[in-house]
N, C-alpha and C positions, 0 to 999 in steps of 0.2 A: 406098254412102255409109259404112253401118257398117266396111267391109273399108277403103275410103281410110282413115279414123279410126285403125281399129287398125296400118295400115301404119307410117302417122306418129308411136306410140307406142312401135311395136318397134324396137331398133337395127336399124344396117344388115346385111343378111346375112339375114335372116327370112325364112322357107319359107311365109309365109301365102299362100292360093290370090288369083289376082287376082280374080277374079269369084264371082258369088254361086253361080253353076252349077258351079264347080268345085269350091269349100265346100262346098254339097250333096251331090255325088259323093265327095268323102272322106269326110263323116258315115255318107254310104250306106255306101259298102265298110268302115264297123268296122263295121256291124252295131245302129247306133243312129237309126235308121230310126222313122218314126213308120207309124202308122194311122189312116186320115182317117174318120170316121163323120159321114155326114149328123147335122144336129139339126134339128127345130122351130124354127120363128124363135121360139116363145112356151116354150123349154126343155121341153116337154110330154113329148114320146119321143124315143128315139133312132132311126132308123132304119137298126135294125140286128136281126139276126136273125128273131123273126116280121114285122118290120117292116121288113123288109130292102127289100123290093118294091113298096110301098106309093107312093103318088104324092101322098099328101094326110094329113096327121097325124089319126090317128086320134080321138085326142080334140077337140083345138079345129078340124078340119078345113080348117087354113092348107094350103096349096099347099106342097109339097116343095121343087121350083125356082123361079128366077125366071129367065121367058126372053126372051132376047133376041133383038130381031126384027131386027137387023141380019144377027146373023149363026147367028140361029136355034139358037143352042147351050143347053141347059141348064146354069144354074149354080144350086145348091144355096145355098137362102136363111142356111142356116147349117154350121160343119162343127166338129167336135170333134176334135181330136188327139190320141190315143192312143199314149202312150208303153211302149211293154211295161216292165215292171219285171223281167222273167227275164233278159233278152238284156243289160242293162245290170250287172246284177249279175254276170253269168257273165263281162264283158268285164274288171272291178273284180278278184274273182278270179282271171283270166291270169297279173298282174303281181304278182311274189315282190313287187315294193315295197308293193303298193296290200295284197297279202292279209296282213299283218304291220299295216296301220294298220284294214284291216276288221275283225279278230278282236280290237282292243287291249281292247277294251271284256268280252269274255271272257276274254282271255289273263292282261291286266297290269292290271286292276282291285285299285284300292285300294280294302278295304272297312274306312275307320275310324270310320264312322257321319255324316261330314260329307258333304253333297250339293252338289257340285261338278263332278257332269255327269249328262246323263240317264241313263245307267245306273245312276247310284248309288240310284235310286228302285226303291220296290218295284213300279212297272207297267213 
């Protein structure tokens, strides 16, 4: 639905993928890709590393999944998305255009004592 939307705002000639699987798959191959972590339906823990294997939240002891008896599959009561911050930065980087507007803030800083972007603060 969102991809119909955007089809009908871009002129004609647009390379937008037609379906949501094939969006996906370009996302995927630049390398901007997420990480799915189980959560607590009650935000308690993550269950992720010592808690990686765990089936029942250690604190409030809610159930991990909820399963479905049709077709008997585990689905995770909650899940977290995980966006790395290195792989996104390093993609930013690649391109001579993007690396000229990422460093403007060290490169071409006005410093005349007026505050008119976040750089210009002392944090």
């Amino acid at each position: 639905m969102l991809l119909e939307l955007l089809k009908e705002a871009f002129p004609e000639g647009e390379t937008l993928p037609a379906t949501y699987y094939e969006a996906k798959k370009v996302v995927r191959n630049l390398g901007l890709g997420y990480d799915k972590i189980h959560a607590c339906k009650h935000d308690c823990v993550l269950f992720w590393k010592e808690n990686e294997f765990k089936n029942k939240c250690p604190e409030c002891n809610t159930p991990r999944y909820v399963y479905d008896d049709g077709k008997k599959k585990r689905v995770p009561q909650k899940v977290l998305r995980h966006f790395p911050l290195i792989l996104r930065l390093q993609r930013l980087f690649i391109s001579k255009k993007t690396v000229v507007d990422m460093r403007w803030h060290k490169d071409k800083l006005v410093n005349d004592g007026v505050l008119r972007h976040p750089a210009d603060s002392e944090a």
